[in-house]
C-alpha positions in Angstrom: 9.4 -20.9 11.1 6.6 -21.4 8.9 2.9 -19.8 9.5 -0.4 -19.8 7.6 -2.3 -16.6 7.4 -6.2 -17.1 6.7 -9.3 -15.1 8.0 -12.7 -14.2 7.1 -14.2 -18.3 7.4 -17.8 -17.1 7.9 -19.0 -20.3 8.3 -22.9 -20.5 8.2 -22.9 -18.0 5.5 -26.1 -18.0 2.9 -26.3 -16.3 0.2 -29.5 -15.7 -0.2 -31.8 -18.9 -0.1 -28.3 -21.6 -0.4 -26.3 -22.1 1.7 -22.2 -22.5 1.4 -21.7 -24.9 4.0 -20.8 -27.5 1.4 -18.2 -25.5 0.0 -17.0 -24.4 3.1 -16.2 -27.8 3.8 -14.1 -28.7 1.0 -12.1 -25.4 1.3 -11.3 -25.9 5.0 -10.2 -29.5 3.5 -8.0 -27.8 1.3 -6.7 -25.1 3.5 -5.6 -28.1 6.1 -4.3 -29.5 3.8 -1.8 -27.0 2.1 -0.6 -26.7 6.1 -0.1 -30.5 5.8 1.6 -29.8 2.6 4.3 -27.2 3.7 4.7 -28.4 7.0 3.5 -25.4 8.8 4.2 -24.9 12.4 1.2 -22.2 13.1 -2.0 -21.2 11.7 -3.1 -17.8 12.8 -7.1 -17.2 11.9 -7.7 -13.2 12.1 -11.4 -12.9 13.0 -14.6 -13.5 11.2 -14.7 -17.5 12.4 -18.6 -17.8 12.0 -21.1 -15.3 9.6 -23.0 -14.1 12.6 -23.4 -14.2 16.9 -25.2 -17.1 16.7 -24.3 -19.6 14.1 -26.0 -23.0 13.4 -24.6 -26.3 15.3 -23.3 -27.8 11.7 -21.4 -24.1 11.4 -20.2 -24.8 14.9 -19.2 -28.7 14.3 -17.6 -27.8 11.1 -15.2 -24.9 12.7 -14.3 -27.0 15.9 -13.5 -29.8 13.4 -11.3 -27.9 11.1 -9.0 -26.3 14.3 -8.8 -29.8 15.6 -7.1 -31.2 12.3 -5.3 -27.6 11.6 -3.8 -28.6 14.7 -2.3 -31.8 13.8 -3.4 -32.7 16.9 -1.9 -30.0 19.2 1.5 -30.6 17.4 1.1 -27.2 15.1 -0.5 -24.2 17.4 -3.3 -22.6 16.1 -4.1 -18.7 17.3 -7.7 -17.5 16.2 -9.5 -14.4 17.1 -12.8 -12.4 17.2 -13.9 -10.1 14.0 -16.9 -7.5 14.1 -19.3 -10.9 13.0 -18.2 -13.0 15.6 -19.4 -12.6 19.8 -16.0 -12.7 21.5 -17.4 -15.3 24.3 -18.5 -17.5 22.2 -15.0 -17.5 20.5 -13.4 -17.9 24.1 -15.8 -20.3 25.5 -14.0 -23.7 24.7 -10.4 -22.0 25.4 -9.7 -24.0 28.4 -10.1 -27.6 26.4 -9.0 -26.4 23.0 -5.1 -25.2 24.4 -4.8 -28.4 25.5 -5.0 -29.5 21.4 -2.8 -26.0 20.9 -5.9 -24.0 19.8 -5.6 -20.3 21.6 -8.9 -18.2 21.2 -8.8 -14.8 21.5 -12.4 -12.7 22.2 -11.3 -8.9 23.1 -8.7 -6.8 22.6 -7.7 -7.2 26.2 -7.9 -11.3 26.7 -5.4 -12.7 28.3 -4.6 -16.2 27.9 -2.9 -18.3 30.6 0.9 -18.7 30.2 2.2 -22.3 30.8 3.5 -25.2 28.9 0.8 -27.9 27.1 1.1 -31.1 26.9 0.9 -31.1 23.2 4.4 -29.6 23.7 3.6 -25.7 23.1 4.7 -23.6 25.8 3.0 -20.5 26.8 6.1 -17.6 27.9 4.8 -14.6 28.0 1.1 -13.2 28.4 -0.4 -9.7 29.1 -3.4 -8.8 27.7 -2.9 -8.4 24.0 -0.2 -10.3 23.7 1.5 -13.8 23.3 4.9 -15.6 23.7 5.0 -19.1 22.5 7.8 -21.6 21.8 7.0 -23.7 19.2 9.0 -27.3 19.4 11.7 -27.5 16.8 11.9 -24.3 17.2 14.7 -22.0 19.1 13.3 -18.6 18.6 9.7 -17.9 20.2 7.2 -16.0 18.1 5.7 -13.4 19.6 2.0 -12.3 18.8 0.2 -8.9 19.0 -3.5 -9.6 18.8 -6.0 -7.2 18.4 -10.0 -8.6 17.5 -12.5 -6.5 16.4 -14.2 -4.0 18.8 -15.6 -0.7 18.0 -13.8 2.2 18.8 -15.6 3.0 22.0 -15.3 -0.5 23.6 -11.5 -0.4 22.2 -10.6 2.4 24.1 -12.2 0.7 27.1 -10.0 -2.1 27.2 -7.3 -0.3 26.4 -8.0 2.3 29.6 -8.6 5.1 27.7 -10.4 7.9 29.6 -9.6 11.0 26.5 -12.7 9.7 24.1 -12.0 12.5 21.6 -8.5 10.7 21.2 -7.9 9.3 17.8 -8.4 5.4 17.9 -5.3 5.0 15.1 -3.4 6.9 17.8 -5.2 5.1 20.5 -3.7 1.6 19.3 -0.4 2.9 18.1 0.7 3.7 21.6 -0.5 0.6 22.7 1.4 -1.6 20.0 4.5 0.3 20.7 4.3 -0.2 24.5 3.9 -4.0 23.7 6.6 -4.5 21.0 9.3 -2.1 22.7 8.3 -4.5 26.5 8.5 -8.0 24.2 9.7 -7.8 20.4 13.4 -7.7 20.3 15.4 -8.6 17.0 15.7 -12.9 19.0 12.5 -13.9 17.9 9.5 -13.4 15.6 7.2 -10.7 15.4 3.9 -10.4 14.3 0.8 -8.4 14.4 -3.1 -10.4 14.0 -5.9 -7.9 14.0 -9.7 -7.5 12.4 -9.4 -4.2 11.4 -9.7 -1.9 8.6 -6.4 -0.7 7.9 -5.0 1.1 4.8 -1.7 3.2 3.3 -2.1 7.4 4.8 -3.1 9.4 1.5 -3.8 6.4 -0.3 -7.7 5.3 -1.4 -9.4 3.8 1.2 -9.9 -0.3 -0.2 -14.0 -1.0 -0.7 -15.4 -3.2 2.2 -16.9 -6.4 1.4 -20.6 -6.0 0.2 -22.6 -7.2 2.3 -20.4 -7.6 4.6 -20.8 -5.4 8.2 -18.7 -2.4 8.0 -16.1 -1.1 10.4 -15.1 2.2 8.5 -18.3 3.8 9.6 -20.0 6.0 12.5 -19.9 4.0 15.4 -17.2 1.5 14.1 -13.5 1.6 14.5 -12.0 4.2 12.4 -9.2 3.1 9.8 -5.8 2.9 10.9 -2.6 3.5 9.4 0.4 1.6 8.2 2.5 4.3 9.8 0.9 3.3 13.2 2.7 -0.7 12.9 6.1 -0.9 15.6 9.4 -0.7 13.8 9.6 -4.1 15.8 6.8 -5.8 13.7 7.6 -8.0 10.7 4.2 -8.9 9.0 1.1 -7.7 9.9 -2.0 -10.3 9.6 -5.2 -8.7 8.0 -8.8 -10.1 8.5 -12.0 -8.2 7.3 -11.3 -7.6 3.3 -11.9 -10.4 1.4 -10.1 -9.2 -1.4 -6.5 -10.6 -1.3 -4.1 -7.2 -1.1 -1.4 -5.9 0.3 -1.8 -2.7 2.2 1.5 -1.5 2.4 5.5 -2.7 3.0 6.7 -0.4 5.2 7.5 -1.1 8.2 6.3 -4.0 6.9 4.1 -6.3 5.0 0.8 -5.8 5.9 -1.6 -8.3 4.2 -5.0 -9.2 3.7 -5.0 -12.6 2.8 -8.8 -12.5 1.4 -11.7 -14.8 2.6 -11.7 -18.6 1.5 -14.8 -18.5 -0.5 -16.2 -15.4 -2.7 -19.4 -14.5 -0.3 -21.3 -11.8 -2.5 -21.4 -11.3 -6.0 -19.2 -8.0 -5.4 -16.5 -10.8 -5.6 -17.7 -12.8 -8.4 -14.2 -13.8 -10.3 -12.5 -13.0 -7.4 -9.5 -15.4 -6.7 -9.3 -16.1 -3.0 -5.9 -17.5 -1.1 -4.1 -18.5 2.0 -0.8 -16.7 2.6 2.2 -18.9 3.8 4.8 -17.2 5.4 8.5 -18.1 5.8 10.3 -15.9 8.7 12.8 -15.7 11.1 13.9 -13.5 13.6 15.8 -9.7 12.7 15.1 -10.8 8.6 12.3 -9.7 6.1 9.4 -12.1 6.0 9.0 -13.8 2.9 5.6 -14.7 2.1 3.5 -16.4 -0.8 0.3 -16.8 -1.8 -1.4 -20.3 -2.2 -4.5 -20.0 -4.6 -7.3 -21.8 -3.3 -9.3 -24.1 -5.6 -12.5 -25.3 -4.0 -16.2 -23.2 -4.1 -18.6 -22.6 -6.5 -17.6 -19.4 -8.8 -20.3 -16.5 -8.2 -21.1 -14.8 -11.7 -22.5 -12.1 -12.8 -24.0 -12.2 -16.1 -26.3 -9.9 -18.6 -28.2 -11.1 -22.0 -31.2 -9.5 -24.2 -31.7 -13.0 -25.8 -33.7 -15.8 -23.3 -32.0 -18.2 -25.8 -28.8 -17.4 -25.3 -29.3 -17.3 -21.4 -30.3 -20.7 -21.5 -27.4 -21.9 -23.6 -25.0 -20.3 -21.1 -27.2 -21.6 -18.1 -26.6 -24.8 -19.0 -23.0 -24.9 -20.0 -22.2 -23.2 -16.4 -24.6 -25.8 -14.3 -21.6 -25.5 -11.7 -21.8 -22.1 -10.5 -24.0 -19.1 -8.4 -25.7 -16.9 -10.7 -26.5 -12.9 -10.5 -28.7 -13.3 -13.8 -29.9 -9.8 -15.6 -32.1 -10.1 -18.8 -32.8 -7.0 -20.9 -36.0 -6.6 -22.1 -38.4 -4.2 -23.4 -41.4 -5.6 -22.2 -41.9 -7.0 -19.0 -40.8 -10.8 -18.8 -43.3 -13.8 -19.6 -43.8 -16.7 -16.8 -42.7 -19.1 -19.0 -39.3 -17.4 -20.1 -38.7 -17.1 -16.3 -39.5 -20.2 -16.0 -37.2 -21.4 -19.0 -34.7 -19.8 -17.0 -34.8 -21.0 -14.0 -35.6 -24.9 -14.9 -32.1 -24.2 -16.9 -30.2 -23.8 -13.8 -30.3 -24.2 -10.5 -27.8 -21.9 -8.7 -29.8 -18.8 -10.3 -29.4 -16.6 -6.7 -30.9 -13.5 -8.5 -32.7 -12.8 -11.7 -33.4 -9.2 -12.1 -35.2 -8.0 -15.4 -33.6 -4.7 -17.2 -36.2 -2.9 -18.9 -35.7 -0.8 -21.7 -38.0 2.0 -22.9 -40.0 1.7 -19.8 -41.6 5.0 -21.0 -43.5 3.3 -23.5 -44.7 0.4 -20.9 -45.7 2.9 -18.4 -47.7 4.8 -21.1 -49.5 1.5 -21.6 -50.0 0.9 -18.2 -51.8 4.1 -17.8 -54.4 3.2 -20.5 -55.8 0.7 -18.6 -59.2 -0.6 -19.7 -61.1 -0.8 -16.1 -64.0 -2.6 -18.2 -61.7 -5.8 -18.4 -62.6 -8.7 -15.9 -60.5 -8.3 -12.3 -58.4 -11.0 -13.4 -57.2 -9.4 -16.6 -56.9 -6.5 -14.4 -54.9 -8.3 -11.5 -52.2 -9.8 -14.2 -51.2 -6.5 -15.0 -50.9 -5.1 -12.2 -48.8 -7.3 -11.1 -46.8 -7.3 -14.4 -46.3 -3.3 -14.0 -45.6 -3.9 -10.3 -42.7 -6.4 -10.2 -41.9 -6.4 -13.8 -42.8 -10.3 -14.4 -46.1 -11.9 -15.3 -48.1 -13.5 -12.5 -46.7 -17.3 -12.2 -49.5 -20.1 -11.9 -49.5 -20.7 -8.4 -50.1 -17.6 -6.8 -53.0 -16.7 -10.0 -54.8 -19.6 -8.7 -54.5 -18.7 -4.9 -55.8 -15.1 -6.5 -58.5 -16.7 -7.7 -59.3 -19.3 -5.0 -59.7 -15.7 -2.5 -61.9 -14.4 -5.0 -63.6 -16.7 -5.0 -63.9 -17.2 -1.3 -65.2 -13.4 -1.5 -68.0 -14.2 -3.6 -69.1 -16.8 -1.8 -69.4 -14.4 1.9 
């Protein structure tokens, strides 16, 4: 049986003023088509579908689309749950029309989804909630899913029925996996675990969070669980919420993040990102590999003290999203800002570096108040956001001046 692992979509995500819808489009057209390419006979999707509760209607179009062709058109199965972005019922909401295409949404940790056989061909075995039974055509042996979305700790333990609230959650879910796979996940089929959590190796350094992203390893939020609290039963674990590709532990099993299609903060500027293609069977070690993915503008992160130079790189990387940081020891000219950003224009940030500030503040404090209020307005604004005052908003300064001479 072969399975794609992938997670972390956020479609409808911005970064900053673009947006990566674009991008996201051509990587969702690569991903289906690396399932095309090794015949694939499930896709599982673990959480973070859409960048936020409400996503735009092109976000919305884009994911339904994708599913619909990851499906082959309900021949290959597709099993996709909630992260901490996503609202579980907005995940679950189409569930009765997508199944019939093979497409199974899962919301909360204790959905249940309707056992029964498709007409795509897919039958449904075995449901409770928090897990899944299918039989796959072509297929003898039924894989057998553990699904866990995202919820915080307190709204996990009340789907799971737990009444002792100063109970670990790690110890919380443990029990629960091992009720599920000891009732389901005998050594005649396959075995997995999806989940949006934050999981990690016991002694080992907790893995950084995605910037930006919304964290779960925090007050409020699910607490990190254990390696050590994956069933004996379980052969690969599928990890959403790090977007970093990495492998959390082996034992009892592989438990992966596969990363997030696209680098979405500049935290993962050079970052390679990948789907995970697993090859497994029932009672035998997965064996799994990682497919680079190719499409996406790079994110880069980039320093100079010369505007020259900046430019000349600017230009020769016209393809890319820039974090752009000039050293300087005075504050930065209009026009070398401008130079900058007519060179290029993916420049998401430029943030000025200033060195011996001492000196510029000294100056700053010397200020002859006998200038004219415009003189005086320009640098103020220079000392206040470290640039000179652009053209534009100079002459809306002036036009209000103006305005208050003439009351």
């Amino acid at each position: 049986m072969k399975i794609l692992h992938t997670a972390d979509w956020h479609l409808g995500k911005r970064l900053e003023k673009f947006s990566r819808i674009d991008e996201q489009r051509e990587v969702l057209e690569e991903i289906i088509q690396i399932a095309e390419d090794n015949d694939v006979d499930a896709v599982l999707i673990a959480g973070d579908l859409f960048d936020n509760f409400n996503p735009s209607t092109e976000a919305v179009e884009l994911f339904y689309r994708s599913l619909k062709r990851l499906s082959n058109n309900g021949k290959r199965v597709v099993v996709a749950i909630a992260g901490n972005h996503d609202s579980p019922d907005r995940i679950e909401a189409p569930d009765s029309l997508a199944r019939e295409c093979g497409i199974l949404f899962a919301g909360y940790p204790d959905s249940t989804i309707a056992v029964g056989e498709l007409e795509c061909g897919i039958s449904i075995l075995q449901s409770e909630p928090g897990f899944l039974e299918l039989k796959l055509p072509e297929h003898e042996a039924a894989l057998r899913i553990i699904i866990t979305p995202y919820a915080n700790e307190y709204r996990l333990k009340t789907f799971l029925g737990i009444e002792e609230t100063d109970r670990e959650l790690r110890n919380v879910l443990e029990t629960r996996w091992k009720e599920l796979a000891d009732r389901y996940c005998d050594n005649k089929g396959v075995n997995i675990l999806l989940t949006h959590l934050f999981m990690m190796k016991k002694g080992s350094t907790p893995p950084e969070e995605p910037e930006d992203e919304k964290p779960i390893l925090h007050v409020g939020g699910a607490q990190a669980i254990y390696s050590e609290n994956v069933p004996q039963q379980i052969q690969y674990v599928a990890l959403g919420h790090l977007h970093r590709y990495q492998v959390i532990d082996n034992k009892p099993c592989p438990l992966v993040y596969c990363s997030s299609p696209l680098s979405y903060s500049f935290a993962e500027a050079e970052q390679q990102k990948f789907v995970v293609i697993l090859d497994i069977e029932p009672a035998k070690e997965v064996q799994y590999s990682k497919i680079p993915l190719t499409k996406g503008k790079k994110l880069q992160r980039k320093r100079f003290e010369d505007i020259d130079v900046a430019v000349n790189w600017l230009q020769e990387n016209a393809d890319s999203l820039v974090e752009l940081t000039m050293v300087t020891d005075q504050y930065m000219r209009s026009d070398d800002r401008k130079r900058l950003l007519q060179a290029h224009s993916g420049i998401v940030t430029l943030i000025p570096e200033l060195v011996n500030l001492g000196a510029l503040e000294s100056h700053a404090q010397s200020l002859d108040l006998n200038q004219s209020i415009e003189d005086l307005f320009k640098q103020y604004f220079q000392h206040r956001h470290g640039v000179e005052v652009n053209d534009e908003l100079f002459d809306l300064f002036k036009e209000i001046k103006a305005e208050q001479n003439e009351e």
